[in-house]
N, C-alpha and C positions, 0 to 999 in steps of 0.2 A: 280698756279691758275687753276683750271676746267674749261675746252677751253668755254664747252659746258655752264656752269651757265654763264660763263665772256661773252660769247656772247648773251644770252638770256636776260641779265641783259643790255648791251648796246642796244640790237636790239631797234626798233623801232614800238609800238605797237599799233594799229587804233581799235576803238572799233567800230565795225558794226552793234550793237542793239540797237533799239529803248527804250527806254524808256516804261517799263510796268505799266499801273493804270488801278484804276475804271474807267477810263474816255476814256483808248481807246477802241476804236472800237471792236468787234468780227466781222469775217466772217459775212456775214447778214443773219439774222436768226438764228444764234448760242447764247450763254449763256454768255455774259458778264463776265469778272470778278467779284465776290464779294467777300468782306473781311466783316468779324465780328469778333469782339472780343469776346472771351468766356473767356477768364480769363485776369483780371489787377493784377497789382502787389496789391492792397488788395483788391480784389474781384469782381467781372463782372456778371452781372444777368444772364448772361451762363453757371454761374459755376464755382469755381476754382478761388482760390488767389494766388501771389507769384510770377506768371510772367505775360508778358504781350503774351500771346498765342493769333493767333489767326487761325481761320477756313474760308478757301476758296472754291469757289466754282468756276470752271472755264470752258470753252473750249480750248482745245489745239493750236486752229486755231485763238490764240489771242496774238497777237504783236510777236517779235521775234519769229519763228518755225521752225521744220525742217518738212516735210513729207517725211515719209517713205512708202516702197514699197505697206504695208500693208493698205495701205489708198483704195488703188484703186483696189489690188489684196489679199484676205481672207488668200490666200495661204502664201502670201512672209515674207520678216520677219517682226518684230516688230521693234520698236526702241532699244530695247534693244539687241539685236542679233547682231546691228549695230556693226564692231567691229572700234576705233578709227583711226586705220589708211585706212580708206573708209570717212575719212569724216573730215580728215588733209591734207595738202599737198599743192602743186606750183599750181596757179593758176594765176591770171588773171583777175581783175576792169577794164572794160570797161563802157565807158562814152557811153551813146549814146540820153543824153538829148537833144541833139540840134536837133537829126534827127525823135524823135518821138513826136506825139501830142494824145489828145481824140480819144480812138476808135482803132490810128492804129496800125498797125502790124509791127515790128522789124523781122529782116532776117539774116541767117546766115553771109550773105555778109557786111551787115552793120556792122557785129562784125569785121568777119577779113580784113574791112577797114581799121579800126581804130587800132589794136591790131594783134597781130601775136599767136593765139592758138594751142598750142601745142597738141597732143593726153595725156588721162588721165589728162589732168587741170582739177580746179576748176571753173570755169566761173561766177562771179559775176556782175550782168549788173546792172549799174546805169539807172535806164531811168527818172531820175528825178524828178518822183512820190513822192517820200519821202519827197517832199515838202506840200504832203497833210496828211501828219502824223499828229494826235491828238496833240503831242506836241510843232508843228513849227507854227511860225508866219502864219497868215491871208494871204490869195492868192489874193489882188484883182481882181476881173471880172466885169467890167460893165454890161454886157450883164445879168448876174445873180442875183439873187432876192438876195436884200441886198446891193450890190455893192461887196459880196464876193462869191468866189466858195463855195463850199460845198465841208468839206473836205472831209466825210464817202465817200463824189459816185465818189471823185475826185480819192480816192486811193483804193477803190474796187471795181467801175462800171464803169468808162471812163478810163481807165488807159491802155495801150498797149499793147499788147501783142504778141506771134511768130506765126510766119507766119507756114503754112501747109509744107514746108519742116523744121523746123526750129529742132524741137525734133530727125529726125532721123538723120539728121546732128549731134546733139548732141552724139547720140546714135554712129552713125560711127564714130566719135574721140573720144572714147568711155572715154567722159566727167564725172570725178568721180560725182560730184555734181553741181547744177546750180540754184545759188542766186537771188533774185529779192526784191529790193527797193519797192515793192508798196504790196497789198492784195494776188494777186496769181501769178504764175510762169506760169500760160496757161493765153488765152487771158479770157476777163470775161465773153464775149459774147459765149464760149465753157465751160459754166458752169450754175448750175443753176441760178444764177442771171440774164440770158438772161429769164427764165421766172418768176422773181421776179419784174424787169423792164422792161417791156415790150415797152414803150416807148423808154428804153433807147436802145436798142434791134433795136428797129425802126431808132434809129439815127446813131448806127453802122454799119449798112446791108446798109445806106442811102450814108454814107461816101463808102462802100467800093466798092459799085457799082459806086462810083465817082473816086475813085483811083485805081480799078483794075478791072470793070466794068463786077462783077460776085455777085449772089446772095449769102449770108453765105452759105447756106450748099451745093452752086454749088462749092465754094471753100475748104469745111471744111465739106466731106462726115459724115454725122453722125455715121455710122457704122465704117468706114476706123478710124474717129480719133479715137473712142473709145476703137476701137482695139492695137490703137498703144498706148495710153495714160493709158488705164488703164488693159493691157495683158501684150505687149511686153515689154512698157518701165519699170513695178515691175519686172518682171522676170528680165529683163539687170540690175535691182539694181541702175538705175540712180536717185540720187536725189535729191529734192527739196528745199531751206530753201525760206522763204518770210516773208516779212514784215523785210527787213533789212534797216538799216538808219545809225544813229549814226555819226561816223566819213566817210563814205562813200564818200562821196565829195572830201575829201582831197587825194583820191589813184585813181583819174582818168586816165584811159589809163595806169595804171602801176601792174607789176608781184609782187607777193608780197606772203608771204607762209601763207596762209587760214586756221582758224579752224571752222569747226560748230561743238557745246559741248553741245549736247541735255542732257537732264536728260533721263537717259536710263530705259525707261519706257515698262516693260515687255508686258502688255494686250493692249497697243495701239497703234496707225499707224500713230502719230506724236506728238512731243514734243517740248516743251517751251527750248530754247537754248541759250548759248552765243556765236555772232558770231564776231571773232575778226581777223585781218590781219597783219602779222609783215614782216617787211624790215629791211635787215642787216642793222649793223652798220654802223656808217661813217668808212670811209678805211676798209670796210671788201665787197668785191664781189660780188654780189647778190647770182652768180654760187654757191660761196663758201657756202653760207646761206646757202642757200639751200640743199647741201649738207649737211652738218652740221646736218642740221633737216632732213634727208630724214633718217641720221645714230644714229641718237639719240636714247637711249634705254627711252620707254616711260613707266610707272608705271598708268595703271588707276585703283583709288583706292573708286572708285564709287562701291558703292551698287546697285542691280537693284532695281528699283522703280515700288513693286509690292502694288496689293490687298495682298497680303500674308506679307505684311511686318508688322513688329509689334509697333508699335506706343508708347510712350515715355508713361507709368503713362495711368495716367486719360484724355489724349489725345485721339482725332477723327482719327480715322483710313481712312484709303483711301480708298473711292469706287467709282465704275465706270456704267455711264450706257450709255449704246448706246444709240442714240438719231438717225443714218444714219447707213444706210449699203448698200454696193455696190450693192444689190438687190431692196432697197427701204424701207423703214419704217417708222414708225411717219410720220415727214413731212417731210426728207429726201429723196433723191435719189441720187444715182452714185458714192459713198464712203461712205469709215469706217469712221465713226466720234463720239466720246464719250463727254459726260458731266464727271466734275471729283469733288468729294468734300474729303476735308483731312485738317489736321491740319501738320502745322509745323515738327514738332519732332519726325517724324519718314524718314527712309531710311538715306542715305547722307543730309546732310545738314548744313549749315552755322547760326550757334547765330549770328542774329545780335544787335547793340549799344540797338535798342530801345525793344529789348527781355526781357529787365531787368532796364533798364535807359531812362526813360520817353523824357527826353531834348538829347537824340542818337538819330545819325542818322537810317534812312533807307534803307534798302540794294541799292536798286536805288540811292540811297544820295551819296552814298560812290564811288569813282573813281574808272577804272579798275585798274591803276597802285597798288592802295591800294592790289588787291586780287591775286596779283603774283611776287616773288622776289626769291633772293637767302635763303636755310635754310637747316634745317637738317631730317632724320628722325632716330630716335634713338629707339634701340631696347632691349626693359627692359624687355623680355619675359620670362626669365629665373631669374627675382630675384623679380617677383611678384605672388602675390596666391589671393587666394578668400579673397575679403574686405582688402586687406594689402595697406599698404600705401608709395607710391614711395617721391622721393624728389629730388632737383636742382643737388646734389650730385650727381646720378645714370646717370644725363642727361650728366655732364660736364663731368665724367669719362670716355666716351663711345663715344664723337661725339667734333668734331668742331666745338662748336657754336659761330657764333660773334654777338656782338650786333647789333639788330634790324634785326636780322634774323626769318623766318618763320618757327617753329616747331613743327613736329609730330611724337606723342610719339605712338609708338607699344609696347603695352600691351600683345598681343596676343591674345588678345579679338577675335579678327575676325573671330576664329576658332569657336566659340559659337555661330554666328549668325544664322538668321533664314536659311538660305541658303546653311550651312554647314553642309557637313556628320555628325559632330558632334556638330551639332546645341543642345542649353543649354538654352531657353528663357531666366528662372529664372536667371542662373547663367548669362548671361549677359546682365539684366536689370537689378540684384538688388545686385551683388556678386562683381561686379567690383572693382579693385583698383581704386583708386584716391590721389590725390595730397596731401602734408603734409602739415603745415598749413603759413609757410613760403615761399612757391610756389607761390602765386603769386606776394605778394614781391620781390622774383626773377626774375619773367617774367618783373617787371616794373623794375629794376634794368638795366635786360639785353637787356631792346626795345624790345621784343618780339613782333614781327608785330602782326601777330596773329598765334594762334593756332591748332591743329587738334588731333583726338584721335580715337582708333580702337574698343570704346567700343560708349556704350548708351549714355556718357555724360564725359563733361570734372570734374565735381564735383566729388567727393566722395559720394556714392549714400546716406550715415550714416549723409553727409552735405547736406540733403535733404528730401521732406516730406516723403520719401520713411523710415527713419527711422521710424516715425510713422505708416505708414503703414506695415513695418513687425520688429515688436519688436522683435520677435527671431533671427533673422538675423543683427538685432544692436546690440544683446545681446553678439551675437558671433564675431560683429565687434569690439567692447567690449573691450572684451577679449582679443582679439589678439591686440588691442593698448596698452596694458597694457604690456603683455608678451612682444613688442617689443619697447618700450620705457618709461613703468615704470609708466604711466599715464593713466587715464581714457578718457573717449570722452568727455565731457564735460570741463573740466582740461586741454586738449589738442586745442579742436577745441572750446573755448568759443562760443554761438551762435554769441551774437550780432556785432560778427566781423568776422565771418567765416560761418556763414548760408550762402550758394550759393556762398563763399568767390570767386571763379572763373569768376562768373558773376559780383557780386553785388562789387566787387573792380576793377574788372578790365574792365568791358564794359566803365564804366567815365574816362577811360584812355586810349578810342580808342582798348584794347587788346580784341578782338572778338575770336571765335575757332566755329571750324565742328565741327561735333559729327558723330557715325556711318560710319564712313572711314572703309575699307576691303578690297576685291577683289583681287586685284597684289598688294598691301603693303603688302602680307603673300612671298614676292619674294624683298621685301628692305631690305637691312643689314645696318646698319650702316655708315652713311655717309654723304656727304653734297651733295644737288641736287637742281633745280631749281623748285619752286615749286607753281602752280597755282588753284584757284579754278574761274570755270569758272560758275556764279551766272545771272539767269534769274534777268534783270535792276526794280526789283521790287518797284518802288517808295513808295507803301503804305504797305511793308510789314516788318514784323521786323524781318523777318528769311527769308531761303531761301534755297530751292533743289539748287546741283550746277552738277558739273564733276569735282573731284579735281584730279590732275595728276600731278607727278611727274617726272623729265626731267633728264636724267645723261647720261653722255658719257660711263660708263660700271655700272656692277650691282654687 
């Protein structure tokens, strides 16, 4: 057994992101999530029949996030530059709901009360905010119109935050990254929401001259923070994630090995993420854990998630536009912050059930345990060619697979990408092999959890409207099915059972697949590894960016 899948597979796994919808909150003043459908499985007044695609429009600064240096500093890097292991590792849930209310301020002390911080953790402070999450039960407050709080101003305008030594504390235990349950990671009153609320502004400065009996910027130099907050601390690389929730509760006061799994987003200064914590097994060590994972050989097979990237068909391409910058703009002041619109099907990303299967679920629907387990990733790169067609055969001969294992197949595709020296658009949007016609038949045979693939799509592109749109290229797909197995396309791949046969059989059977995997999969050989895709908790979307990585004790 593989020490490393056999403990990743027992560990113990806490999901720490909230829940994503139309319905949560933005940042105040920033762009809500929207979703539109532009294409149904037969037709959508946006355009386009055959799946269910759809187009969002978002801010970055909405539910689960990480922020990066770049938010606060032009210079530092982007989220994509982030490299994985800056944003994994030992860390440390700290409870400190009991000791914070409205307004106040949490202290380094109040952490190493409670908790013993090591230099280089991850620091994740519960301060119990996340109780004013869009998606948790009613807060009652008498005192408050209604007889409820107000969840928006509970978790983005009264909420807690660190005191004036609190950051360079940070900084001297030179803390990889530092999580926060509620809207932001600084207090709110050292943001512009102090001049959004101005009231509420007044009841902050009111408390703090009652508890530490100094006015805000007698305590909280405007120059002095700004310098530290948004110079020194991008320059040190310390960073952020907020808006964390999810299982959080359950790892109070306890060390546990943290991931933040931003979608690695090239042109902007923070990203929509999964953020998850694991504890060893039962009889296995914590030390030992930890260990374990600190020596793990890690595979990230993320794509970066550019405006440059190339978008699936007749798909909306991704664009970006400032809306803030650290200088000031629009209505912005004091950071980089962008609006984002794009469709599904391009960069990394996850099919999900309702992509193609109306009564599927939703990527938020679907559990974490669902999108990480033991599998394989096998390497067919040497017995496939332009349009040729692979089969169950080439998988079992080459890998270990057992049932209800997690599979991905390396094509070699990923040399074609946009990204690549020897990037090939055409040849890998329209030229790709794909599956024989008895493949997914196998995949339900063998429980294939779900899927992954190093090209544009798990389909055979000839098993898709892309045959119509370039008949020369089916002509020659053609061809070569004939020449390798004696049969035509149509003779071979009947439609009405094999159109999208990847989707449209196997989504109603829970078997989902990425698309678009690259990166460090051109460094997997053959074998079996622990295999995760770590997917923003999208409730209302049927597809989804993720970070998918692969885990192995050697390579």
């Amino acid at each position: 057994m593989n020490n490393l899948i056999h403990t990743l597979n027992q560990a113990k796994w806490f999901d720490l992101t909230q829940p994503l919808s139309i319905f949560t909150p933005p940042w105040p003043g920033e762009m809500p999530l929207q979703v539109h459908f532009f294409k149904r499985l037969t037709g959508a007044f946006g355009g386009g029949q055959g799946a269910n695609g759809q187009l969002i429009e978002w801010s970055n600064n909405t539910g689960t996030h990480l922020v990066g240096p770049r938010a606060f500093h032009s210079g530092a890097q982007a989220i994509a530059d982030i490299p994985l292991s800056a944003l994994c590792g030992e860390g440390i849930v700290v409870d400190i709901s009991d000791a914070v209310s409205d307004y106040s301020l949490y202290t380094p002390q109040m952490i190493t009360d409670r908790v013993q911080v090591k230099p280089g953790d991850i620091l994740i402070i519960n301060t119990g905010y996340h109780k004013y999450a869009w998606d948790q039960p009613d807060t009652p407050n008498p005192q408050a119109q209604g007889g409820i709080e107000n969840k928006e101003f509970g978790y983005y305008v009264r909420h807690p935050g660190p005191s004036p030594d609190f950051f360079q504390w940070a900084l001297d235990m030179k803390l990889k990254l530092i999580g926060v349950d509620c809207g932001c990671a600084e207090h709110p009153m050292n943001t512009n929401i102090r001049n959004l609320h101005g009231r509420e502004f007044d009841k902050a400065e009111a408390k703090l001259k009652e508890t530490h009996g100094r006015a805000w910027d007698d305590l909280f130099p405007p120059d002095q923070y700004h310098e530290l907050t948004h110079i020194t601390m991008p320059k040190a690389g310390l960073l952020l994630a907020e808006s964390l929730g999810g299982q959080i509760g359950e790892l109070g006061n306890q060390r546990a090995w943290i991931m933040i799994q931003p979608i690695p987003f090239m042109e902007v200064e923070s990203a929509w993420c999964r953020a998850v914590a694991l504890q060893a097994p039962d009889g296995m060590a914590p030390a030992d854990f930890f260990a374990a994972m600190q020596q793990a050989n890690t595979l990230d097979m993320t794509l970066p998630f550019s405006v440059q990237t190339p978008q699936w068909a007749n798909y909306e391409p991704l664009s970006i536009k400032y809306t803030k910058r650290v200088g000031g703009q629009y209505f912005g002041l004091g950071r980089n912050n962008a609006h984002c619109r794009a469709s599904f099907h391009l960069a990394s990303h996850m099919d999900g059930e309702k992509h193609f299967w109306a009564a599927g679920r939703t990527i938020g629907q679907v559990p974490l345990d669902y999108w990480h387990g033991p599998g394989v990733i096998v390497d067919i790169s040497d017995v496939v060619s332009n349009s040729s067609v692979y089969t169950p055969q080439m998988i079992e001969e080459r890998v270990d697979l057992h049932d209800g294992d997690i599979l991905i197949i390396k094509t070699g595709w990923y040399r074609y990408g946009w990204n690549s020296p020897d990037s090939d658009e055409f040849r890998y949007m329209i030229k790709h092999p794909g599956p024989s016609p008895d493949f997914g038949d196998w995949c339900i045979a063998r429980q294939i959890k779900w899927l992954g693939i190093d090209c544009v799509a798990m389909e055979h592109p000839m098993n898709t409207i892309q045959r119509n749109w370039h008949p020369k290229t089916f002509a020659e797909a053609n061809q070569k099915l004939i020449d390798q197995f004696g049969k035509d396309w149509d003779e071979m791949y009947p439609l009405d059972k094999y159109y999208q046969d990847m989707h449209l059989n196997l989504f109603p059977k829970g078997i989902v697949h990425a698309e678009n995997l690259g990166k460090e999969i051109a460094a997997a050989g053959n074998g079996r590894y622990y295999l995760a895709a770590f997917l923003q908790r999208g409730v209302d979307n049927a597809s989804m960016w993720g970070r998918f990585v692969a885990y192995a004790d050697s390579l």
